[in-house]
N, C-alpha and C positions, 0 to 999 in steps of 0.2 A: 504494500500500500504506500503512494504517497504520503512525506510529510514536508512541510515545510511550513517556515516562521508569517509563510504570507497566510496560510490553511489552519486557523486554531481549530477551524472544524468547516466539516463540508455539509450546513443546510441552508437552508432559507432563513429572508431575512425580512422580516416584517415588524411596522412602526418602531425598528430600531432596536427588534431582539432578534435572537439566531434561534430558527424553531425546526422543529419538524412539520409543524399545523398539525393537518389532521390527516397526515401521510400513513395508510398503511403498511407501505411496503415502498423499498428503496430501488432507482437503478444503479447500476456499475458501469461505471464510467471504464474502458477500456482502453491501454495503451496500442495504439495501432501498431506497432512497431514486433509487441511481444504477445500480443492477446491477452497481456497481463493485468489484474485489475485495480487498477490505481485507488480507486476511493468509489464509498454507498452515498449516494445525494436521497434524499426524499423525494420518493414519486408524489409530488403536491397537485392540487387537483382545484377543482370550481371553489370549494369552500374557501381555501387558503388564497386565492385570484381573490374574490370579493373582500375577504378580511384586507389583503394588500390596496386593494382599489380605495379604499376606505380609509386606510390611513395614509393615503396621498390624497383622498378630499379634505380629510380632515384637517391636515397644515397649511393648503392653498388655502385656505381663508384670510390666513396673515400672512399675506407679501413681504418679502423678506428684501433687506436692501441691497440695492448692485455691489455696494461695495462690499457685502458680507457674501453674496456670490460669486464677486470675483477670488476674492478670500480663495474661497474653494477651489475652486477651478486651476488656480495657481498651486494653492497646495498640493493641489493630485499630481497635477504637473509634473511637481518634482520627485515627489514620492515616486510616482511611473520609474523618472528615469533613474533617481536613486539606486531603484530593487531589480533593473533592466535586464541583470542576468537573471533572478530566481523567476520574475515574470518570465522570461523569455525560457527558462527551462518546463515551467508550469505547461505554454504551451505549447510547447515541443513534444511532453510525457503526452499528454491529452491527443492531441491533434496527429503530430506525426512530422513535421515539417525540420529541420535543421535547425539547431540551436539558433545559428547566428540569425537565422531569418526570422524566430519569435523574439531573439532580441530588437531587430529593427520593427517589428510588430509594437514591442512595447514603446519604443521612440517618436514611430509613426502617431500611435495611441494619446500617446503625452503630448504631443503637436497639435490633438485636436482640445486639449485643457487647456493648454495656452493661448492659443490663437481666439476662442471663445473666450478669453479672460480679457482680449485687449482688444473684442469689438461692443461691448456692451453701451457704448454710447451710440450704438444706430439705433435702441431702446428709448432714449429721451423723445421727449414729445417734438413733434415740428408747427411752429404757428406757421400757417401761412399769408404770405405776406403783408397784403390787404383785407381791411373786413372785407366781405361779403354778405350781401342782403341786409347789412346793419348788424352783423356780430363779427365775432373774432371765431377762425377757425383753428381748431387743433387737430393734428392726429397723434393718435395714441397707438402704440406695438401693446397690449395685456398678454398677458400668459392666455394660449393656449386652451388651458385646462390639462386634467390627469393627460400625460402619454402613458404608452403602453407602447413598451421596445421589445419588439422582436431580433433576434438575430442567427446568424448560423455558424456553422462551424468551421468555416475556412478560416476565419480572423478574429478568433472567439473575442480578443480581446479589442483590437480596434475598431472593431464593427458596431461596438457595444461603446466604446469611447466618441466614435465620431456621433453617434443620438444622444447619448447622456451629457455628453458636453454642452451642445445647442440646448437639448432640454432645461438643465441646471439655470445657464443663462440667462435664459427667455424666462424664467418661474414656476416651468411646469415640476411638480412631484414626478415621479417615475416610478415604473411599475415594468420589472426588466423580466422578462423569458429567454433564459438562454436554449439553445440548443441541448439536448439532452445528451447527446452526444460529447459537448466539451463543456462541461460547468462551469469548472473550475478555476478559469479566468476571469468569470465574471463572480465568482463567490469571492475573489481572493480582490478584486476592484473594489467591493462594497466595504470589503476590510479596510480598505485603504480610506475612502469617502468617510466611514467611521471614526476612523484614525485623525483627519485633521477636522473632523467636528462638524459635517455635515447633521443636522439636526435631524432624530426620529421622524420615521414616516416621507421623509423625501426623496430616498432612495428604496425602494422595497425588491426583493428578488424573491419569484417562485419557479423551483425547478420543478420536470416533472414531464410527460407526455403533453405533447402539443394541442391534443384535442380541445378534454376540457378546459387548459388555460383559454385556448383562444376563445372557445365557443363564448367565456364570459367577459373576455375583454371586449369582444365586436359586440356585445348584447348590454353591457353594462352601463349606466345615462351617464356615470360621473366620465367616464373616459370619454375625453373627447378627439385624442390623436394617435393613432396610432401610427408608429414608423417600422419598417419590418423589410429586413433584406433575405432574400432568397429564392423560391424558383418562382416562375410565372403562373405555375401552376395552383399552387397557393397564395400567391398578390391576386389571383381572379377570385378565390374561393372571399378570402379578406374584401376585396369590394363589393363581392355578395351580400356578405354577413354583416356588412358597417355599412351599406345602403341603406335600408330602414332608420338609420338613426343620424344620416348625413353626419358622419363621422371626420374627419382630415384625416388623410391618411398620406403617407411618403412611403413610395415602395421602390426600393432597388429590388430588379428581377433579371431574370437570364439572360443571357448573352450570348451572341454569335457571333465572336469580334472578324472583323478580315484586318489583314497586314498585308499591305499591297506594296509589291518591291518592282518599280520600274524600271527599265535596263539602263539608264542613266545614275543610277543610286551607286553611293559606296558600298557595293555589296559585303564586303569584311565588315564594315558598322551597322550593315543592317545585319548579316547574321548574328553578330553578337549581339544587337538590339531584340532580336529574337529570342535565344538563349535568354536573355535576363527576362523578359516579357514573359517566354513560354512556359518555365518551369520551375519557375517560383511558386511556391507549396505547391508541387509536385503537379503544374496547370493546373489544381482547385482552385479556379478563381474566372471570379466571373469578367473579370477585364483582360484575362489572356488571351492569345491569337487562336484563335480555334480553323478558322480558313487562310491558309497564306498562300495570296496570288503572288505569282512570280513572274514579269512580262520575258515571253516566249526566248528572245535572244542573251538570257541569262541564265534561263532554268538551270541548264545542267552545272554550270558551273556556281549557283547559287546551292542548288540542290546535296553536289558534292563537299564542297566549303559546309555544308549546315551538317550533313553527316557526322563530319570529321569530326565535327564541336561535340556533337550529341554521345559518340564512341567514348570518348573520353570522360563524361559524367560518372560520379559513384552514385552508385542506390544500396541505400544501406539506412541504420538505426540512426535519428536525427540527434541524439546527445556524443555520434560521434562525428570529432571534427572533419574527419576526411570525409564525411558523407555530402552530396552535392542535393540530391534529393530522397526524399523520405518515403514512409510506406502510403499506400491511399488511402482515406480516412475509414472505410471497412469496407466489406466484401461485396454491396450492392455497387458501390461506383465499382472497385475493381472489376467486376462483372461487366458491369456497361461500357466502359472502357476496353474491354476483351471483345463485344460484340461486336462496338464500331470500326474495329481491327479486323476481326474476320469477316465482317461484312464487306468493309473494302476491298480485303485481297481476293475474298469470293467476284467481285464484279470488276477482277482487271488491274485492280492497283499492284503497286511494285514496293515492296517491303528494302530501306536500304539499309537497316540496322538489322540483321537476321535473329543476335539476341533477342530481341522484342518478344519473337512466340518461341521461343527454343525455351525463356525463361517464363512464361507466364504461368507455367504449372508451379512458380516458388510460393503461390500464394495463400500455402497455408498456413492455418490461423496461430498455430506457434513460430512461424516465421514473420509471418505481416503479412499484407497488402502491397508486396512491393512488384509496381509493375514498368519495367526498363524506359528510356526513353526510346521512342519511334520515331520514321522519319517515314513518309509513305510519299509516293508519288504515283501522276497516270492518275489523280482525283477525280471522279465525276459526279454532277449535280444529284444522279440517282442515289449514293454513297448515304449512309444514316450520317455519316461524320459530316455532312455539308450541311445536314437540315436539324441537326440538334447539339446541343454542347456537351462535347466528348469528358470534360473535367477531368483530364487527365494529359499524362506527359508523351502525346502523340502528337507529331507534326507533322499535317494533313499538307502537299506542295499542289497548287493548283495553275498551271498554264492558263495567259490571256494573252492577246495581242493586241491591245491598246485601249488608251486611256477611256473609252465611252464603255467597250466590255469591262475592264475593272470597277467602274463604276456600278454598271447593272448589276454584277454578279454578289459584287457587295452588298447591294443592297437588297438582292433577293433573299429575305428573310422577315418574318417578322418582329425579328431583336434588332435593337440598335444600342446597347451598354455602351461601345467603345469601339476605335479604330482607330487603324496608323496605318501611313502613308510614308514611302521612302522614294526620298525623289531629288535629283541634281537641281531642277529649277524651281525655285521659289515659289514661282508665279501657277505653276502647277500645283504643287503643294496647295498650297490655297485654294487653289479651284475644283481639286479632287476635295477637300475635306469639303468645302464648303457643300459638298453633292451628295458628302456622306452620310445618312440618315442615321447618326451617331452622336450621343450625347458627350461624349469624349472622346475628341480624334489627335493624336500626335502625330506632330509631320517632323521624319527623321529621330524621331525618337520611340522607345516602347513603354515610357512611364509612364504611370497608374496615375490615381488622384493625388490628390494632394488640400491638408486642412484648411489651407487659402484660395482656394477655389473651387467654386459649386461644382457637383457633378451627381451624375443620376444619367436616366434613359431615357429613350426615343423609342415610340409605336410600342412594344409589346415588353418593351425593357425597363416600364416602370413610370411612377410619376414622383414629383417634386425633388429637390435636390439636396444633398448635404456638401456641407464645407462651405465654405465663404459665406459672406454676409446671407444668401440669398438661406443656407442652412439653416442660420436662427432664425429669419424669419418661418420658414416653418412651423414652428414652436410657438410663435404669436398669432394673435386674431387682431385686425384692423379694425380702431373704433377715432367713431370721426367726433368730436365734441364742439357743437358752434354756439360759445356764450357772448350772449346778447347785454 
């Protein structure tokens, strides 16, 4: 079993005690790595959701001052990056990913504390300029009301930081569901919020199956926001179940990113922009390159350059240093990841990493989840890996011949998370992103978001955004005040 100085105990944490509720039975939280069982969280349920809900109405009554939330905000801050390595081994045991990569998880995480601590004046009131009609007009940013954060398990902990941050800011109480799957990151966050004096009840965490948490978060009058990253398939069920109550909701959802490498590109920068792009938490992630078009007069030599990089990767247990990538977070993605594999080379595609299926029988459960990197090429539209997101460390090579097919193919999807573009001239750069029905597109680069600046999706990949100023507003409701 895990221990550590950030885990005095792994339960729930509501109006500011560490409970079981009224949990009859606990899950096991599982190392991917070993199958071994790290720590019992309480399987909590509707009763212990509405207790939580309750005591985040019950604090929002007294607004609490900017400067006692920046307080906070700041303090996490430092706490994060203070404990950077135990956080970052925390989510390494849970998840599966490489030390150093949950260490930058916890850095990234702490980025979103900060940056939220030093926008709270876009909160002040604005008069505007002139009366009108004969009064003075103000606008007001208010709290929200209760959130309710949802999150998953790729980034247990910054995914959880980027909504609690905004939230804290803006006023709202929170009311956090992690993923069942990786707790522990966000059990050992509320320690910390605790630690520098976050006040009962404004932080609440219930672990436990998704069902009945969610069923009473979408149903319940005090919540009024809920924010929740994960598949699309669940951001549809959520605007079902929070329509009846015109609920606000923020959803990052699935992704089918393209990474489009033109024959003018520094192809050595874009394959390495690849590499860092593709296989960071082992491609769990919903801004990785899942389609990468490669313009026809470069394939092969872009194709062979990306091999070479890929050959060279270790796959192995993430608290060891030499490991490059980790195992998959359990046996249904490994599964699905294996399908979109043989589904390809069934209809034509060309395997150039041969380990890929030679090793995919390693995946048993006292070994891990661990599944090689891949490199496929010979891709076609038919392919499952072009019409859904593979979440894993396969690199699907697709032929185009110019810039209006790159275009279409990219955007034939109904995701738009994210995309990148690699290209010699500027002027294209721009004009390809600008065409790309992608809520975050890099030209010549493959980095992800970032806490200063908004990001979310396009068509099927989600609504409203987190980070930058547009994040906290989120979290507020617009009230217009004209005193006469």
């Amino acid at each position: 079993m895990l221990t550590s100085p950030l885990l005095p105990q792994t339960l729930g944490y509501i109006a500011g005690q560490w409970t079981r509720g009224d949990a009859r039975s606990t899950l096991t939280v599982i190392n991917p790595a070993t199958g071994e069982p790290l720590a019992e969280v309480p399987d909590m349920g509707a009763a212990d959701t509405t207790s939580a809900i309750g005591a985040a109405a019950r604090v929002m009554a007294e607004p609490l001052p900017v400067a006692q939330r920046r307080d906070w905000l700041r303090g996490v801050s430092q706490s994060l990056l203070a404990d950077k390595q135990e956080f970052g081994r925390i989510i390494t045991l849970e998840n599966g990913k490489p030390h150093r990569e949950g260490i930058a998880e916890t850095e990234y995480a702490a980025g979103f504390f900060s940056y939220f601590a030093d926008q709270l004046h876009h909160l002040g009131p604005e008069v505007l300029p002139q009366p009108i009609r004969g009064a003075r007009w103000t606008i007001h940013h208010r709290p929200a009301g209760v959130a309710a954060l949802i999150t998953p398990w790729n980034f247990p902990l910054a995914m959880l930081a980027k909504k609690i941050a905004p939230a804290l800011a803006a006023g709202c109480a929170v009311v956090v569901k992690p993923s069942e799957l990786t707790p522990l990151s966000a059990i050992a966050l509320c320690a910390v919020l605790e630690r520098v004096g976050v006040p009962a009840g404004w932080c609440n965490l219930v672990c436990g199956a998704p069902g009945p948490i969610g069923d009473v978060i979408c149903s319940h009058p005090a919540v009024r926001m809920v924010s929740f990253t994960g598949s699309t398939r669940v951001g549809k069920l959520l605007l079902e179940k929070t329509a009846p109550h015109v609920k606000r909701l923020a959803l990052e959802l699935g992704g089918n990113a393209p990474f489009i490498v033109f024959d003018d590109a520094d192809l050595y920068a874009a394959v390495e922009a690849l590499m860092a792009n593709k296989f960071r938490a082992g491609g769990q992630t919903c801004v990785c390159a899942n389609r990468i078009f490669v313009q026809r007069g470069i394939l092969d030599r872009f194709t062979q350059a990306a091999a070479q990089r890929v050959s060279q990767l270790r796959v192995g247990n993430g608290m060891d240093p030499a490991t490059d990538i980790g195992p998959l977070i359990n046996r249904a993605v490994f599964e699905k990841v294996e399908r979109h594999v043989s589904d390809a080379l069934k209809k034509g595609a060309a395997c150039l990493t041969a380990a890929a299926v030679t090793r995919a029988d390693s995946s048993d459960r006292t070994w891990g989840h661990f599944y090689p990197p891949t490199v496929l090429t010979g891709i076609r539209p038919n392919m499952a890996l072009t019409q859904e997101e593979t979440f894993g460390p396969v690199v699907a090579v697709i032929a185009f011949e110019d810039e209006a097919e790159a275009i279409a193919r990219a955007n034939d999807t109904p995701y738009g998370l994210a995309g990148y573009v690699f290209t010699a001239d500027p002027q294209r750069g721009q004009r390809v992103a600008a065409r790309i029905q992608c809520g975050h597109v890099g030209i010549n680069t493959g980095t992800g978001p970032t806490p200063e600046a908004p990001f979310g999706g396009m068509k099927e990949s989600g609504l409203g955004r987190e980070g930058g100023v547009e994040g906290l507003l989120e979290f507020c409701q617009t009230q217009t005040v004209a005193d006469k």
